[in-house]
N, C-alpha and C positions, 0 to 999 in steps of 0.2 A: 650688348650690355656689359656691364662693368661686374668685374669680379665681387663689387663692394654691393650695389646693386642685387645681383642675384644671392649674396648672403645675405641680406636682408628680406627676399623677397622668400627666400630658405626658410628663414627662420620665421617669419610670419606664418608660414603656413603651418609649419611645424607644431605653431601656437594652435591655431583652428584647430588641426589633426588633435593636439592632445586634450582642448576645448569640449570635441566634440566626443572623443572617446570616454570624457573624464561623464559626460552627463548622457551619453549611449549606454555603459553601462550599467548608469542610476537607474535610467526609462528599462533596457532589458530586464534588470532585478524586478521592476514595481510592473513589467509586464507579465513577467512569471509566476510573480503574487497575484496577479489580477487570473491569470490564468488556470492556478492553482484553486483560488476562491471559488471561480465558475465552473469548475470540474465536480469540490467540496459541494457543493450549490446543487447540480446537477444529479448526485450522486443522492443526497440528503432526499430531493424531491421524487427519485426512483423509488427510492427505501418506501418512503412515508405513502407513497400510490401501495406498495405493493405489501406492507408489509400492516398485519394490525396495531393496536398502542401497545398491547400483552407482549408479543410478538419482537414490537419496536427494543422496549425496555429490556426484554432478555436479549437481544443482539448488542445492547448497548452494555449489557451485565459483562458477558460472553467478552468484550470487546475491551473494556476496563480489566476484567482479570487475564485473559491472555492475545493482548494485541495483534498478535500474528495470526490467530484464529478467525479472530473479529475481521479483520482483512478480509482473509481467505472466504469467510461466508458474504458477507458484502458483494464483494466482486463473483459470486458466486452467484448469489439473487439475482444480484444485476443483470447479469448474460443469460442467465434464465427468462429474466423477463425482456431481453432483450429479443430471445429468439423465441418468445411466444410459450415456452413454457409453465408461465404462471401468468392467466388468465383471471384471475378473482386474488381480492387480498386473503392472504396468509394469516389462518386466525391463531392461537397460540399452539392450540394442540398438534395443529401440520406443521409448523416451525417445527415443534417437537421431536417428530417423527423424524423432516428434514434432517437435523439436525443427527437425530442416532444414525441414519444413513450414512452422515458424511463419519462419524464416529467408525462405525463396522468399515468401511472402506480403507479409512487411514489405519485401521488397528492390522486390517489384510493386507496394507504397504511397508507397514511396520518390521523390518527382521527383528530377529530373536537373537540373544545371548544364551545358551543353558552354558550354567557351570558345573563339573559334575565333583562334588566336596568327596564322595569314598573314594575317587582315586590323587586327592591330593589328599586326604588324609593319611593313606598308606603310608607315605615317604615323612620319616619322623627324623628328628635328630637326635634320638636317643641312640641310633645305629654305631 
């Protein structure tokens, strides 16, 4: 082959390669969307088996005022029912309850601050 040849044969491919990269990761993006929808999907249909409408609407309250909560219980229910631990739907009042549990638990992982104000009050700058 001729030098002249294989730079074009170069550069043709070069074209495919960046052809096929340019619209690989259009299809990767629109499969991660697709894969992210059937998870959403999957997740939504867990909820709504296990959980009641009372139930549903306060996980949803919970979820609007602090997102990382609303997570955290989700994924929470989820694995629960995942591993057989909820049995029947979740009528509001066991939510409830659920619910102060995960509250007592986090308030027991929670440190503490004391500050103690009579010995910074001691030290004055009248001195």
């Amino acid at each position: 082959m001729d030098d002249e040849e294989l730079q074009a044969l170069r550069a043709k491919r070069l074209q495919e390669l960046q052809a096929q990269r340019g619209h690989g990761g259009q299809s990767n993006e629109a499969a991660a969307a697709e894969q992210k929808a059937k998870e959403e999907e999957f997740k939504n249909t867990i909820l709504t088996q296990v959980l009641s409408k009372e139930a549903r609407s306060r996980l949803s309250t919970i979820s609007i005022a602090k997102p990382e909560n609303g997570k955290m219980l989700e994924n929470m229910i989820i694995n629960m029912a995942r591993t057989g631990q909820i049995r029947s739907q979740l009528a509001d009042n066991e939510f409830v309850h659920l619910l102060e549990e995960v509250n007592r638990q986090i308030k027991q992982n929670t440190p503490t601050v004391k500050f103690d104000r009579r010995r910074a009050a001691v030290d004055s700058d009248e001195d």
